[in-house]
C-alpha positions as CSV (number, residue, x, y, z in Angstrom):
1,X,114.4,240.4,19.5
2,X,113.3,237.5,17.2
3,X,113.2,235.2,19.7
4,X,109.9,237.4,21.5
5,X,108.4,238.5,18.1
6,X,108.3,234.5,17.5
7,X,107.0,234.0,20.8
8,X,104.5,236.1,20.5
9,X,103.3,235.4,17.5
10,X,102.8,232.0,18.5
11,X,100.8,232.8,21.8
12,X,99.0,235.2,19.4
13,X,98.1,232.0,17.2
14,X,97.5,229.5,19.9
15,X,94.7,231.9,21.1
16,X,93.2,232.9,18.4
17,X,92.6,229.4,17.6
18,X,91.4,228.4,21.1
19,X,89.2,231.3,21.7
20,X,87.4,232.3,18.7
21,X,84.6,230.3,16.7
22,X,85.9,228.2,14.1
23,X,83.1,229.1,12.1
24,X,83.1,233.3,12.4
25,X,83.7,234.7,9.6
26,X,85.8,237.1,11.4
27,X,87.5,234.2,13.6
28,X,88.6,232.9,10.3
29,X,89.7,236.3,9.0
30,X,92.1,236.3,12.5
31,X,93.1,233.0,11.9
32,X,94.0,233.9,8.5
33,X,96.1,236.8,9.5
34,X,97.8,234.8,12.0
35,X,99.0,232.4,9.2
36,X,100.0,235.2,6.8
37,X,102.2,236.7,9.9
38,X,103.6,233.3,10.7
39,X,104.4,232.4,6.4
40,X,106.6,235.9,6.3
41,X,108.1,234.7,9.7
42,X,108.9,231.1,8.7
43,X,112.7,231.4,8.5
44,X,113.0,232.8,12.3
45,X,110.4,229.6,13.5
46,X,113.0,227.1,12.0
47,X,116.2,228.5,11.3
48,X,119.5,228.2,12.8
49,X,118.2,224.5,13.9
50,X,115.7,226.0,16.2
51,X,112.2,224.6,16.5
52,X,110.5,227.3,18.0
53,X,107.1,225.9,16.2
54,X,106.5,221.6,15.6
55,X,105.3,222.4,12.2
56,X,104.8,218.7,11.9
57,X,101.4,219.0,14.4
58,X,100.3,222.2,13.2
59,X,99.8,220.3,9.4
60,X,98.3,217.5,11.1
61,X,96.2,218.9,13.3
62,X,94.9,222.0,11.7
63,X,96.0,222.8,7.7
64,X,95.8,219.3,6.5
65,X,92.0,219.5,7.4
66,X,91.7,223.1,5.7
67,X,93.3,221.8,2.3
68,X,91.1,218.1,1.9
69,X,87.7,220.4,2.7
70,X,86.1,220.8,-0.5
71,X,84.6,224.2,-1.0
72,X,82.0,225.3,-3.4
73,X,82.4,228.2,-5.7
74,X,79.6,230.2,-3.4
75,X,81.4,229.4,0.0
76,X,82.4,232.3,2.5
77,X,85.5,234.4,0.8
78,X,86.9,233.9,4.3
79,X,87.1,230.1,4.1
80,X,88.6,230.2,0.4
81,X,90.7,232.7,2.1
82,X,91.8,230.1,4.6
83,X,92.2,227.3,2.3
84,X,94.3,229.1,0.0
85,X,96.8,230.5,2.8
86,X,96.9,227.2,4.1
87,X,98.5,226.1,0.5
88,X,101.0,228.7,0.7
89,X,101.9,228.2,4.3
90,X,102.1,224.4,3.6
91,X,104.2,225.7,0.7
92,X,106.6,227.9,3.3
93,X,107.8,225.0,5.6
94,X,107.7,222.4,3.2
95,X,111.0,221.3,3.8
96,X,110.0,220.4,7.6
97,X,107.5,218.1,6.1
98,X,108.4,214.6,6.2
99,X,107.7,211.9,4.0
100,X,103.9,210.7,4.5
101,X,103.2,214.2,5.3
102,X,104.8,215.5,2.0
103,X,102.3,213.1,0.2
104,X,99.8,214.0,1.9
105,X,100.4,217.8,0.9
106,X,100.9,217.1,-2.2
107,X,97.9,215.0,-3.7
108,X,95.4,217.6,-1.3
109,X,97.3,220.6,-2.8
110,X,96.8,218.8,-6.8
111,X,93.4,218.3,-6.0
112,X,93.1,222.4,-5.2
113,X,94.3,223.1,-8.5
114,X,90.5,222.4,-9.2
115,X,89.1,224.3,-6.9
116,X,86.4,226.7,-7.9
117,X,87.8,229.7,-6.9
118,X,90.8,230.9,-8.9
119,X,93.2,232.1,-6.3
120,X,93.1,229.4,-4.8
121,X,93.7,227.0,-7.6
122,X,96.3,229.4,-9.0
123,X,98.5,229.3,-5.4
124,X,97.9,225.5,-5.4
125,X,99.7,225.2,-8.5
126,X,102.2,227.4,-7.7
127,X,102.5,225.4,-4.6
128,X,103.1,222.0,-6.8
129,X,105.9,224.0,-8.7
130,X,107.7,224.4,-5.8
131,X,107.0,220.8,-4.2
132,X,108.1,219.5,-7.8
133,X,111.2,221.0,-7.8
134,X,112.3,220.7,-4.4
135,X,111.9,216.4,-4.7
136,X,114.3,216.7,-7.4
137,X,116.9,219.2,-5.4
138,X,116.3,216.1,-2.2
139,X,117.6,213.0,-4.5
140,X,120.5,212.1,-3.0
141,X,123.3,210.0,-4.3
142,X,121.2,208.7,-7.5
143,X,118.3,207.6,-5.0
144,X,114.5,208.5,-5.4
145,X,113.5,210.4,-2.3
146,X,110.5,210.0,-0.6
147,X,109.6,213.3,-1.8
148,X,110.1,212.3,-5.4
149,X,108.4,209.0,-5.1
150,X,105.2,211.1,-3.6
151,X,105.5,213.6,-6.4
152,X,105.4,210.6,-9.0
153,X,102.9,208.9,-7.7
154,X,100.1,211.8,-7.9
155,X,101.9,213.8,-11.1
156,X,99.6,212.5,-13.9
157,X,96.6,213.6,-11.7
158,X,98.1,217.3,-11.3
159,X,98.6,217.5,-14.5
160,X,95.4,216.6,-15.8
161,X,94.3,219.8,-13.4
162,X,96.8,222.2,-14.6
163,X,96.0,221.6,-17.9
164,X,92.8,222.1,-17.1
165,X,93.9,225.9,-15.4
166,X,95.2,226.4,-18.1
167,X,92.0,227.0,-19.8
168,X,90.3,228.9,-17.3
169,X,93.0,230.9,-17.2
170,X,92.7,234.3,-18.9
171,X,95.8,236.6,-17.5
172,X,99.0,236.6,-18.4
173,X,100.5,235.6,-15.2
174,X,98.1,233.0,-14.5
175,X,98.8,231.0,-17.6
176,X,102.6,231.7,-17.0
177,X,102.6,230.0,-13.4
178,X,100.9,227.0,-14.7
179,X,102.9,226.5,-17.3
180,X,105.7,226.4,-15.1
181,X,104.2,224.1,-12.7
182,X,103.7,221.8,-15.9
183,X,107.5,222.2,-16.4
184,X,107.8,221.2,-13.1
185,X,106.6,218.2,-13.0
186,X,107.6,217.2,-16.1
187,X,111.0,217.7,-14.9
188,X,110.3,215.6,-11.8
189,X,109.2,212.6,-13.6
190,X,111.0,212.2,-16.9
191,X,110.6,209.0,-18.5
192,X,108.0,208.0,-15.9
193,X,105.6,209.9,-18.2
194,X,106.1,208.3,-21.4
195,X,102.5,206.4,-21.4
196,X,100.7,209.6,-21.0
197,X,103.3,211.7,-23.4
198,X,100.5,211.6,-26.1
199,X,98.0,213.5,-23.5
200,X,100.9,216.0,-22.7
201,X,101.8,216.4,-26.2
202,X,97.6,216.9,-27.8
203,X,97.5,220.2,-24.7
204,X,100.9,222.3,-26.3
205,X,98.7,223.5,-29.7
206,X,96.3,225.3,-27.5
207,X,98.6,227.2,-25.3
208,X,101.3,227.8,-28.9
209,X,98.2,229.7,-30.1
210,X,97.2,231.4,-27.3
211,X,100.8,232.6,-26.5
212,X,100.4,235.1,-28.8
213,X,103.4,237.8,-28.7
214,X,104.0,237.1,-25.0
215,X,107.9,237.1,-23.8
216,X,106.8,235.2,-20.5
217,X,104.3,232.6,-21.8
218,X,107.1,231.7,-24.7
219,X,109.8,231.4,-22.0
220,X,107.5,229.4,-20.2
221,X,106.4,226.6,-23.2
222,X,110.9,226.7,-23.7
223,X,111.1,225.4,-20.7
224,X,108.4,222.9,-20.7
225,X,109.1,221.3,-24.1
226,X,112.9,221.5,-23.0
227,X,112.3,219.1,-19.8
228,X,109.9,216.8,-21.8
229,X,112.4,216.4,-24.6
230,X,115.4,216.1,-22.0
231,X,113.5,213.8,-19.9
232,X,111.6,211.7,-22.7
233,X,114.2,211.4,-25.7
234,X,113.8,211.5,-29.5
235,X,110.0,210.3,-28.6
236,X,109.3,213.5,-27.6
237,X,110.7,214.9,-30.3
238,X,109.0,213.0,-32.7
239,X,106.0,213.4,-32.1
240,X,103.2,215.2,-34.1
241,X,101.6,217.0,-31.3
242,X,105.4,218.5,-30.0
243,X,106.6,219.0,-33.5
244,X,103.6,221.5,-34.1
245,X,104.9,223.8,-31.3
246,X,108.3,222.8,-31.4
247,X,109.5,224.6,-34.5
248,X,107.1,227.3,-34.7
249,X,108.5,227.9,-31.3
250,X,112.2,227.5,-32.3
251,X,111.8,230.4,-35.0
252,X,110.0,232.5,-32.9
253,X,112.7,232.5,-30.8
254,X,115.4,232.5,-32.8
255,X,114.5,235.5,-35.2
256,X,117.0,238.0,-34.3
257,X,115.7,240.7,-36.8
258,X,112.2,241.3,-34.8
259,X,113.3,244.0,-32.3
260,X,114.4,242.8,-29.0
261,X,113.9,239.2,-29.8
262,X,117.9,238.4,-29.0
263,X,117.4,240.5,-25.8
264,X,114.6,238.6,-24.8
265,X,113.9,234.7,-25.8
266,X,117.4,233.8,-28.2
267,X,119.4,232.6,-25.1
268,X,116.9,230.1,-23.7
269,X,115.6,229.1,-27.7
270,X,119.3,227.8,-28.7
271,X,119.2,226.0,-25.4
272,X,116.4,223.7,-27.0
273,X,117.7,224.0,-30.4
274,X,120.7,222.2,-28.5
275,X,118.3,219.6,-26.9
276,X,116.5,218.6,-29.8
277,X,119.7,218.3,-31.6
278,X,120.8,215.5,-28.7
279,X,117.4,214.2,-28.7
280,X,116.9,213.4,-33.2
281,X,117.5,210.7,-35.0
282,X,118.9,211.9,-39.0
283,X,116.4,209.8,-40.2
284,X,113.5,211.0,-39.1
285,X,114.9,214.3,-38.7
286,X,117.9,215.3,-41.2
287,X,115.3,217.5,-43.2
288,X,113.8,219.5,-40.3
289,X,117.4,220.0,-38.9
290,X,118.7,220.9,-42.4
291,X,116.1,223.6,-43.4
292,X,116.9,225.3,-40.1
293,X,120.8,226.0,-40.6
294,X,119.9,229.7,-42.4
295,X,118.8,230.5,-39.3
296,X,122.0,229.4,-37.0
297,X,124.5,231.1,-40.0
298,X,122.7,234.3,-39.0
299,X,123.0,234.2,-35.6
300,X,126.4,233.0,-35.9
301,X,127.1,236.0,-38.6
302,X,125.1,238.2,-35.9
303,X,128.0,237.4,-33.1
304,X,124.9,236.5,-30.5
305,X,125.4,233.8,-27.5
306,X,128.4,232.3,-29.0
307,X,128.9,230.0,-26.0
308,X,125.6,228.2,-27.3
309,X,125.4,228.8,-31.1
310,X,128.6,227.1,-31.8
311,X,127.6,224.0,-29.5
312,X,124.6,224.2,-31.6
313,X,127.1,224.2,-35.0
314,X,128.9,221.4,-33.3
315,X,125.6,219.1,-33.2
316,X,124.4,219.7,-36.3
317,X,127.9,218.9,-37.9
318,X,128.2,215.5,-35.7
319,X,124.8,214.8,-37.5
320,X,124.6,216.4,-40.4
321,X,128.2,216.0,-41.8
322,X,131.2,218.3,-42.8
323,X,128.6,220.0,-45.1
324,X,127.7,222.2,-42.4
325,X,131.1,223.7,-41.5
326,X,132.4,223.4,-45.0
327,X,130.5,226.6,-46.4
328,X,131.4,228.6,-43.2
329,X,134.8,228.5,-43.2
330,X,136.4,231.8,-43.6
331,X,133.7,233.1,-41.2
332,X,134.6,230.8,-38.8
333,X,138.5,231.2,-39.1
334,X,137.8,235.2,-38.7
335,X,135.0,234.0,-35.5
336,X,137.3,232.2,-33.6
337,X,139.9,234.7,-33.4
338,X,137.7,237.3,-32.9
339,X,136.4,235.4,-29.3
340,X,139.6,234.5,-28.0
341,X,141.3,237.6,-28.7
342,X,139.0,239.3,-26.5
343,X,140.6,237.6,-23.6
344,X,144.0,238.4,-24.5
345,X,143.8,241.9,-25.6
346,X,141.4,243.0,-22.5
347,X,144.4,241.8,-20.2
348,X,147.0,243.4,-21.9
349,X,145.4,246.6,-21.7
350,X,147.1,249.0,-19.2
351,X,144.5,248.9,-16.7
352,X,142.4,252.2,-17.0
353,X,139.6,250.6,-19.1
354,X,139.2,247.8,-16.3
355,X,139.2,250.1,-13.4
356,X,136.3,252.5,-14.9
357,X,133.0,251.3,-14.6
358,X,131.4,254.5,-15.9
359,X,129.5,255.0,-12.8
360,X,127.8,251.5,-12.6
361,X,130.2,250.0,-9.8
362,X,132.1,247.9,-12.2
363,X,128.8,245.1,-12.4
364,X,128.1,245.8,-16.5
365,X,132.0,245.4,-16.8
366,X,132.4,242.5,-14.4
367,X,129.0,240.7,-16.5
368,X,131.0,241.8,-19.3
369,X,134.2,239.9,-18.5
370,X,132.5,236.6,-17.5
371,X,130.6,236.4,-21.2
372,X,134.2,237.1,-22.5
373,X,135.7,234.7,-21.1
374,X,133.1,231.8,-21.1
375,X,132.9,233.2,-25.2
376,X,136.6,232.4,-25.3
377,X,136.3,229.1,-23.9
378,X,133.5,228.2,-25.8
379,X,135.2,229.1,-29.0
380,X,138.4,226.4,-27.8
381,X,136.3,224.1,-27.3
382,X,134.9,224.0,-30.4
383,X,137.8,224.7,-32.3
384,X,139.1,221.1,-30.3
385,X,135.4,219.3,-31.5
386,X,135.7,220.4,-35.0
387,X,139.5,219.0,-35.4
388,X,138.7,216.0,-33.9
389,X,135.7,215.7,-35.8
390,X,137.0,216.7,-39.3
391,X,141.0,217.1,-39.1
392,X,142.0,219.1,-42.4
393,X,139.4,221.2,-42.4
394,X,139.0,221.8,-38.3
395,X,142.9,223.0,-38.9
396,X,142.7,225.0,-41.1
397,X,139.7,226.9,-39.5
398,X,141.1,226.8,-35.8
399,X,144.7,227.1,-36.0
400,X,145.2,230.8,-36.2
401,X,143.0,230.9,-33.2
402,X,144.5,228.6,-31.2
403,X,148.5,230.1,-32.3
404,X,147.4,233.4,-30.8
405,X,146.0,232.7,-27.8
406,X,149.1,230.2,-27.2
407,X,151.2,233.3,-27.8
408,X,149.2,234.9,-25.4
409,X,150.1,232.6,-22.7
410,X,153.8,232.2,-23.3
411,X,154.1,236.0,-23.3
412,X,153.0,236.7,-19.7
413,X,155.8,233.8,-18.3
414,X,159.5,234.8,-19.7
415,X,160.4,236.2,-16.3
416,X,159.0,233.7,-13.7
417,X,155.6,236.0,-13.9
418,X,152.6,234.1,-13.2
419,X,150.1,233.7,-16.3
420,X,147.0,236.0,-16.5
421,X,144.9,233.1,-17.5
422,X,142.7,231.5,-15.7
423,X,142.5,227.9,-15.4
424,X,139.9,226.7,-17.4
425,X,141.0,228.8,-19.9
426,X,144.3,227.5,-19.8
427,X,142.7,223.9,-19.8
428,X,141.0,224.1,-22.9
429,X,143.8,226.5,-24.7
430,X,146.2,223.9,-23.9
431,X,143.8,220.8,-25.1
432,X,142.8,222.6,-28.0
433,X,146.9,223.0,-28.9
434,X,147.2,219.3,-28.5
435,X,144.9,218.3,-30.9
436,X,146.5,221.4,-33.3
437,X,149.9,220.0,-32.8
438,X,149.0,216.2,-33.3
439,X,147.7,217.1,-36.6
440,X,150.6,219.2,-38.0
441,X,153.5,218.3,-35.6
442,X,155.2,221.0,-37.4
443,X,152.7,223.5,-36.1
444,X,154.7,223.4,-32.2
445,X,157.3,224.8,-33.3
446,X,155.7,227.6,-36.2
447,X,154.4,229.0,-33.4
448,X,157.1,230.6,-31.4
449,X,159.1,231.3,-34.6
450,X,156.1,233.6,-35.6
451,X,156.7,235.4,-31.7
452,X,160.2,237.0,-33.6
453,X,162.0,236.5,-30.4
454,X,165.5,235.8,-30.1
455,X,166.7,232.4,-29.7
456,X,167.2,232.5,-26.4
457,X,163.6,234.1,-25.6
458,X,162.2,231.5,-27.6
459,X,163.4,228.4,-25.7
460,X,162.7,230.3,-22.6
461,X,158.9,230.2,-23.8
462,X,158.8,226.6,-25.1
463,X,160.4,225.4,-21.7
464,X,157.7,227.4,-19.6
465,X,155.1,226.3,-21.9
466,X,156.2,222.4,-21.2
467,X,156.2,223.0,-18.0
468,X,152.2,224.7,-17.7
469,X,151.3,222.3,-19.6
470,X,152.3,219.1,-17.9
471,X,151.1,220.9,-14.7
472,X,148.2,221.6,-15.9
473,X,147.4,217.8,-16.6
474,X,149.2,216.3,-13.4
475,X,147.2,218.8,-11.1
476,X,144.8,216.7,-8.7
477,X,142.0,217.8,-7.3
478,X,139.7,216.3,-5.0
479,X,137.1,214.9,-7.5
480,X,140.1,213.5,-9.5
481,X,141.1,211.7,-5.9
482,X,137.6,209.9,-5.1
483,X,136.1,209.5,-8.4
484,X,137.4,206.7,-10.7
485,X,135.7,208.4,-13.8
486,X,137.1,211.5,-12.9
487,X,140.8,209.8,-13.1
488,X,140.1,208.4,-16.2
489,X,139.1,211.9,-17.6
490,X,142.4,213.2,-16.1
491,X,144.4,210.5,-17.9
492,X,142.8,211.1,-21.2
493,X,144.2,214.5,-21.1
494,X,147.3,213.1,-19.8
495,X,147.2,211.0,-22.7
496,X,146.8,214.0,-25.1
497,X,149.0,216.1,-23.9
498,X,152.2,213.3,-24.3
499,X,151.4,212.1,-27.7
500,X,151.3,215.6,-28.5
501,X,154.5,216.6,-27.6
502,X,156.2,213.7,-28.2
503,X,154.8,214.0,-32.0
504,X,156.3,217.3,-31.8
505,X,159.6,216.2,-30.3
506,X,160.0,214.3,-33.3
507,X,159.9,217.3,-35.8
508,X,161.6,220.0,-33.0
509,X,165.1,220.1,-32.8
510,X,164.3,222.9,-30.1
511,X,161.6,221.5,-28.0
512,X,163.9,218.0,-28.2
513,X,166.9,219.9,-27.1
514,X,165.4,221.7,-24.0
515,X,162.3,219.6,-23.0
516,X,162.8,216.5,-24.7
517,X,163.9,214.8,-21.4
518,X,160.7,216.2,-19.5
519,X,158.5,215.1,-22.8
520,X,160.1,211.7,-22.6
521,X,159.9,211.5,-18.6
522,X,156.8,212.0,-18.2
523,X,155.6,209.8,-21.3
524,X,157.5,207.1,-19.7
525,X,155.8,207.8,-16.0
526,X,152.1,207.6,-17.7
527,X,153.1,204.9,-19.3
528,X,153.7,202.9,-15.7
529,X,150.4,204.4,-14.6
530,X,148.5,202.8,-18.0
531,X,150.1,199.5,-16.9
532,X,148.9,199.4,-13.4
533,X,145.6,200.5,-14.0
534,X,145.2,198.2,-16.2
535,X,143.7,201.1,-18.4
536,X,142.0,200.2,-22.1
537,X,141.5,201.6,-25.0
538,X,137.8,200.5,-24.2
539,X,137.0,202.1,-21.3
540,X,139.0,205.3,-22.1
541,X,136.6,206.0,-24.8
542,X,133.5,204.3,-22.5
543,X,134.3,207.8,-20.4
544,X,135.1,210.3,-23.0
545,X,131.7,209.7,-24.5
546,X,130.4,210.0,-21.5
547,X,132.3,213.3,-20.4
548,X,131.4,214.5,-24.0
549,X,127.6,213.6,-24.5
550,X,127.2,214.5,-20.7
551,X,123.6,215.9,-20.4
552,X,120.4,216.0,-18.0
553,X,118.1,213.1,-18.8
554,X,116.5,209.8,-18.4
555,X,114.7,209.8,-22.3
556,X,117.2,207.9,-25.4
557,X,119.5,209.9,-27.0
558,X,119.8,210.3,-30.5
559,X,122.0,209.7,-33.2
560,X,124.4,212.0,-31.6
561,X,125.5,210.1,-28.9
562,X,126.4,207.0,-31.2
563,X,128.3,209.0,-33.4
564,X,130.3,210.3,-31.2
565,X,131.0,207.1,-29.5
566,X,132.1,205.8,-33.5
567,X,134.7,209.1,-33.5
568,X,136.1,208.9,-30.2
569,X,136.6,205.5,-31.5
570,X,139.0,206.3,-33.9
571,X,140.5,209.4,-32.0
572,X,144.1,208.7,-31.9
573,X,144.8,210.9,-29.2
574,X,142.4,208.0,-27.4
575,X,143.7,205.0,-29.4
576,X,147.0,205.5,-30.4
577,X,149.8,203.7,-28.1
578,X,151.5,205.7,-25.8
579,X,154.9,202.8,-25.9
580,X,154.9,203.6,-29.5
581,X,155.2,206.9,-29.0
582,X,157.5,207.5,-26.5
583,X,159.7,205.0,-28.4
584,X,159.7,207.4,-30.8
585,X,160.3,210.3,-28.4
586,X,163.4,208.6,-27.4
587,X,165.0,208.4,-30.6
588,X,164.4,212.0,-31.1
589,X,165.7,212.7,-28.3
């Protein structure tokens, strides 16, 4: 059936444009509906690697023509009609264009965001969104695209027109599609618009002011100044022009108390919050970033988008110092219990809460679960930062967290049962524990005592929860076999996870007696693989920093990513020799 409505849709077309003057207004109007019919029916013209239409000729022939005419603001409505369904249909089978033609499309369809009539200019830039985005989605392997080098090439020119929409724009919706055409191509081009960064930078004021109370048009500048400070680095962030929207924007966004504000903008306003924090240098900075931690306390207090407000904490204490964490302590302690409990108490829970979904189909419960559980790995994670960052006091904060949940997992394997975790979860549980237990080797063993279990229960849980964990670090996946970075990632936690326990072996009479031999195997084993690697200290912490500081962008980083190079440094779960400690391990044993 989609085989003859293609079919004859295309006779339809072919005939219309044979038969009928090209200059009748209602020839054009025929046309037009012919191109509307064949947009909604792109997928069955091309899909399924059928070629039931050489979209190719049709642009060459007949819409490339349409979008480089230059009409006047008094032209026939049916030839601005045209034009502006020729920018959408280019915009439909885009991806068949190739890569002349895709440049071609692309500086005629920049151009139309000048056109005199609106519609048509609006579609264009809609159209250049879309282009934008989809040269980023065709780099392949690291390599520029054709697509991308086309967008480049002709971006400071759209820009320059969209900016200009902008201010003949007077709706709502029209300034939110530019703006996110500007986002766009920001995005596309990164550092390849640092000359004309000042000319971005002088247009934000304007639009702040006219944003006004509008969820969609603040969304909208979030995500421009986002990919310009991503893209472009502490430049972007320093600079006069950005700074005037920047932190208006950021407290906009962030004030919880105005009604539906967390609902609405908080999510995507920590998200720059986060970028600016990986983009500022503390000495140009330090103050703005400082007067702005009331703000984070209360949404940490509030219990709002843990996953990103504690990444945000984790920032400003790589930059700012222990200072920040220091005065939140108790909270904190109190915080991270609270997250990860919610894991472990849901799936102990006999199974009626789960099953009823109070007439919604389970979704709400299902969204539910997934915010628990990325919550709970969020608040691992940073429980693992803030030890590594400031030992005593990262502890003391995280420690009760990190016993529980460790509990947790030794509780659902005394019988052979499989653990109700999930593995990422598990991962960062497990790392987090490491780093607990390297600090207070004492700590391995407080932890089942506090279980009250007999004896023989509580070697039965230290054995199984050796044995997770080593599995956990030997698994391999695929990424692990191709990808020498991803090896090295997988030997850092290797790495951590011996040290660890052999640390503990030396204080555990238990754990020595019934997995000391394990411990000490497998110490000895990753001690052969450090030898043939040829593995350093170096280039272990080369990829930590990167696996740590891994973010979107071409721009320089700020301080953060050289302070966190300086602690990985002097990480000893990184630096500390693994001969010395299974040594060690031995004698223990």
């Amino acid at each position: 059936e989609t085989d003859r409505v293609a079919k004859t849709l295309l006779d339809l077309t072919q005939r219309v444009f044979q038969q009928l003057p090209q200059d009748d207004v209602n020839s054009m109007l025929s046309r037009e509906a012919c191109y509307r019919a064949l947009e909604l029916c792109h997928n069955s013209m091309i899909a399924k690697g059928k070629r039931r239409l050489n979209f190719s000729d049709w642009f060459q022939a007949e819409l490339l023509p349409i979008l480089q005419t230059e009409l006047a603001e008094n032209s026939p409505v049916a030839m601005r009609a045209m034009q502006a369904r020729a920018v959408t249909l280019t915009q439909a089978y885009s991806r068949s264009l190739k890569g002349e033609e895709f440049d071609a499309a692309f500086q005629s369809i920049a151009k139309l965001m000048a056109a005199p009539d609106l519609v048509t200019a609006l579609c264009a830039s809609r159209c250049i969104d879309y282009l934008a985005i989809l040269s980023v989605q065709e780099r392949e392997l690291g390599e520029d695209s054709p697509q991308l080098l086309a967008v480049r090439s002709h971006s400071v020119f759209a820009l320059g027109n969209a900016f200009a929409l902008a201010n003949r724009a007077e709706s709502e919706e029209c300034l939110r599609v530019i703006l996110m055409c500007v986002s766009a191509l920001v995005e596309a081009n990164g550092v390849y618009l640092e000359p004309v960064l000042q000319a971005i930078a002088e247009q934000l004021p304007p639009l702040w002011e006219r944003a006004g109370d509008s969820v969609p048009i603040h969304s909208c500048l979030l995500s421009v100044l986002t990919h310009l400070i991503m893209k472009m680095g502490y430049s972007t962030v320093e600079n006069s022009h950005v700074q005037a929207v920047l932190f208006p924007l950021l407290d906009y966004c962030t004030d919880i108390n105005v009604v539906n504000r967390a609902e609405t903008l908080l999510e995507d306003g920590l998200r720059l919050w986060l970028v600016t924090l990986l983009s500022s240098r503390v000495a140009t900075m330090g103050s703005k970033l400082t007067s702005m931690l009331p703000r984070l306390e209360m949404i940490l207090r509030s219990g709002l988008e843990p996953h990103l407000s504690l990444k945000v904490l984790q920032f400003n204490s790589i930059l700012l110092g222990k200072q920040v964490v220091e005065p939140l302590g108790d909270f904190l302690r109190e915080l991270l219990v609270t997250l990860t409990s919610r894991v472990h108490v849901k799936a102990k829970g006999n199974g009626d809460e789960m099953e009823d979904d109070g007439g919604n189909g389970g979704v709400g419960s299902k969204e539910k679960d997934v915010g628990t559980m990325r919550d709970a790995i969020a608040a691992l994670s940073f429980a693992d930062i803030l030890m590594q960052l400031f030992p005593d006091l990262g502890y003391n904060i995280a420690s009760p967290a990190i016993g529980k949940v460790i509990s947790y997992i030794c509780s659902g394997s005394e019988n052979g049962q499989r653990l109700s975790v999930t593995m990422p979860l598990l991962e960062v549980s497990l790392s987090a524990f490491g780093r607990m237990v390297w600090i207070n080797p004492n700590s391995f063993e407080e932890v089942f005592t506090q279980q009250n279990a007999d004896p023989s229960q509580r070697e039965m849980k230290i054995v199984a929860i050796v044995k997770t964990w080593l599995g956990v670090v030997t698994s391999v996946s695929l990424a692990t076999m191709i990808s020498k970075k991803a090896q090295t990632i997988r030997f850092i936690d290797q790495k951590g996870a011996a040290l660890s326990l052999c640390s503990a072996i030396c204080r555990s009479p238990t754990l020595s007696r019934v997995a000391g031999a394990d411990i000490v195997e497998f110490t000895r084993q990753l001690l052969e693989v450090e030898a043939r690697g040829n593995i350093s200290t170096e280039s272990v912490v080369e990829v930590a920093c990167g696996a740590t500081r891994q973010v979107v962008g071409d721009g320089p980083l700020g301080d953060a990513a050289s302070m966190t190079a300086e602690m990985l440094k002097l990480d000893p779960l990184l630096t500390v020799s693994l001969k010395e400690a299974l040594d060690n391990a031995e004698k223990a044993v």
